[in-house]
C-alpha positions as CSV (number, residue, x, y, z in Angstrom):
1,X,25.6,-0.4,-13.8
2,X,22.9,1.9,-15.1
3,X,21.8,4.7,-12.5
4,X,18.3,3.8,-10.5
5,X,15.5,5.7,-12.3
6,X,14.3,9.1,-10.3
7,X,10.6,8.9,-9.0
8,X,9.8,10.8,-11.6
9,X,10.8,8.5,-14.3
10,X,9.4,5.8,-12.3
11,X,6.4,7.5,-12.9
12,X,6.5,8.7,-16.7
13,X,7.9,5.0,-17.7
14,X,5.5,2.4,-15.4
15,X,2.8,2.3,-18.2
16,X,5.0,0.9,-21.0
17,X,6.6,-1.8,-18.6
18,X,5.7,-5.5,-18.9
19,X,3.5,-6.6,-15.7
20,X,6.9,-8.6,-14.3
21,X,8.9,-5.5,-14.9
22,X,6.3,-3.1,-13.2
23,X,6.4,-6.0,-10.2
24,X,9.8,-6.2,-9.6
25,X,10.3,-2.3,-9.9
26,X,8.0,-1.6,-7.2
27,X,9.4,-4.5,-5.1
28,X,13.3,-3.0,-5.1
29,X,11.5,0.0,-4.8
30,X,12.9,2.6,-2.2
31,X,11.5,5.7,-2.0
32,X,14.4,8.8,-1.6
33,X,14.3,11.8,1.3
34,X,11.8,14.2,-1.5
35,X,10.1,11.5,-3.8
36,X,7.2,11.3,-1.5
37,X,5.3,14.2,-3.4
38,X,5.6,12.4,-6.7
39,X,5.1,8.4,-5.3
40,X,2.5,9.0,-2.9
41,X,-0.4,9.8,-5.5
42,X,1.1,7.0,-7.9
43,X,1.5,4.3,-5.5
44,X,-2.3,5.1,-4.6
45,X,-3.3,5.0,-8.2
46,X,-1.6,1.8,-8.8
47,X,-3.1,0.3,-5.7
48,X,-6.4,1.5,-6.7
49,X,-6.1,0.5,-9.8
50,X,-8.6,-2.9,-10.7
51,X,-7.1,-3.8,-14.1
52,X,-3.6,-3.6,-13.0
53,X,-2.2,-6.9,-12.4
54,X,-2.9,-7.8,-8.3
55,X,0.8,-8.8,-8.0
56,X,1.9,-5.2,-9.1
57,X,-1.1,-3.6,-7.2
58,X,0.0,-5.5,-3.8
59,X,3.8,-4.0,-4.2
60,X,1.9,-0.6,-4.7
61,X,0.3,-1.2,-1.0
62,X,3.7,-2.4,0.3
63,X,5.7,0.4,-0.8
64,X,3.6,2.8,0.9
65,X,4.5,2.6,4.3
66,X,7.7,3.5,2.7
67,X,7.1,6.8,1.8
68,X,8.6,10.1,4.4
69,X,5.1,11.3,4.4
70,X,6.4,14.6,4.6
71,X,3.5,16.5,2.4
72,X,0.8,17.0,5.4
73,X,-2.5,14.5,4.3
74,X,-0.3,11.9,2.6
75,X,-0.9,9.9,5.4
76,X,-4.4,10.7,6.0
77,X,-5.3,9.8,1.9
78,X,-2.9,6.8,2.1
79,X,-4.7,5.2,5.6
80,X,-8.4,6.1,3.8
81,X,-6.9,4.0,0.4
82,X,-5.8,1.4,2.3
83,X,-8.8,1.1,4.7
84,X,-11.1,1.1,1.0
85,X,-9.3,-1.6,-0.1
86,X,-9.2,-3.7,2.6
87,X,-12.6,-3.4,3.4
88,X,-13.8,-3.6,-0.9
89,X,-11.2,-5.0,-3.0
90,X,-12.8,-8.2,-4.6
91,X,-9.1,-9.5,-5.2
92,X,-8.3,-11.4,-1.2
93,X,-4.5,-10.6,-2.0
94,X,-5.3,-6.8,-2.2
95,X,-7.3,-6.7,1.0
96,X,-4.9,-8.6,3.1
97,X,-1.7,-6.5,1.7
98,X,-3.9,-3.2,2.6
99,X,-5.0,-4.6,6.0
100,X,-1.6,-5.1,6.7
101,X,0.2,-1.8,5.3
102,X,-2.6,0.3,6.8
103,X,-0.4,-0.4,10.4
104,X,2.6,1.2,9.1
105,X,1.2,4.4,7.8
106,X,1.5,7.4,10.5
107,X,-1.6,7.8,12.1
108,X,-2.7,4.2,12.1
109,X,-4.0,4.9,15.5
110,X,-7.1,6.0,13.6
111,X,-7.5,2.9,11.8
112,X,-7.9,0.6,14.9
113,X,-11.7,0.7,15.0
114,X,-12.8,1.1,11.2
115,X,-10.1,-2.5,11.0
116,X,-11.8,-4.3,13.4
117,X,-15.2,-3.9,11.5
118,X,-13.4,-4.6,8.2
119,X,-12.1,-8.3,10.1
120,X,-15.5,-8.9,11.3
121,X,-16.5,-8.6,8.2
122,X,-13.7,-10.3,5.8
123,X,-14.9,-14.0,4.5
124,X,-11.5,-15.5,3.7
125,X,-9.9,-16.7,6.7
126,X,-6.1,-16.2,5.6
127,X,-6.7,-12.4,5.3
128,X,-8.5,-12.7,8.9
129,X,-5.5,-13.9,10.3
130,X,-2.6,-12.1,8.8
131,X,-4.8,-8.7,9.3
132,X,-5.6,-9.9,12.5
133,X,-2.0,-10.5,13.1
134,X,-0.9,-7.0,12.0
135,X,-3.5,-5.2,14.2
136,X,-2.0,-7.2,17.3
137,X,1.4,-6.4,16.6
138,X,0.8,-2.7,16.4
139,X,-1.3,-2.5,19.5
140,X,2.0,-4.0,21.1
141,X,3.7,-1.6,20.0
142,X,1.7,1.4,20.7
């Protein structure tokens, strides 16, 4: 069984992957103690990232509440990604995976408000109700 790839390679080798291969390698993706550094700006990129297939970009947004956020305003740049999205993205599957995600990010606390104007503002009523749902269950457990 071939070794996992290091961040790093993650990194170097995620252009030249098919869409379905950059999708399922962000979905078994788990970061290790270190690779925060290296898959905190990349995960943003991807997330930020329009032409990038929304599949892959919405694994991006999952995978990074999974980060150690270690590196001091890795928190702070992911919550302010995740609150642009959520409140801009055109793509609904993008806002309601960063609506979500934005929860699980140290710091989220912060979010609260700024989220609550984003809902008010969100036409689709799935991503209302899942983002809805997310902001409830952290206020539970807060």
């Amino acid at each position: 069984m071939p070794a996992e790839p290091t961040a790093r390679e993650l990194v170097d080798r995620f252009g030249q992957m098919a869409d379905d291969d950059r999708f399922q390698t962000l979905r078994l993706l788990v970061p290790g103690t270190g690779d925060s550094p290296v898959l905190g700006p990349f995960l943003i990129a991807t997330a930020n990232d329009a032409a990038e297939d929304d599949l892959v970009r919405v694994e991006a947004i999952r995978a990074i509440p999974l980060l150690d956020f270690t590196e001091p305003d890795l928190a702070g740049r992911c919550r302010d990604t995740l609150l642009r999205l959520a409140r801009e993205d055109d793509d609904w599957d993008v806002r309601n995976a960063a609506g979500c995600a934005v929860f699980d990010v140290p710091g989220a606390e912060s979010s609260v408000e700024p989220m609550r104007a984003v809902l008010a503002a969100e036409p689709e009523e799935f991503v209302r109700d899942n983002v809805s749902a997310a902001l409830n269950l952290f206020l539970r457990r807060s």
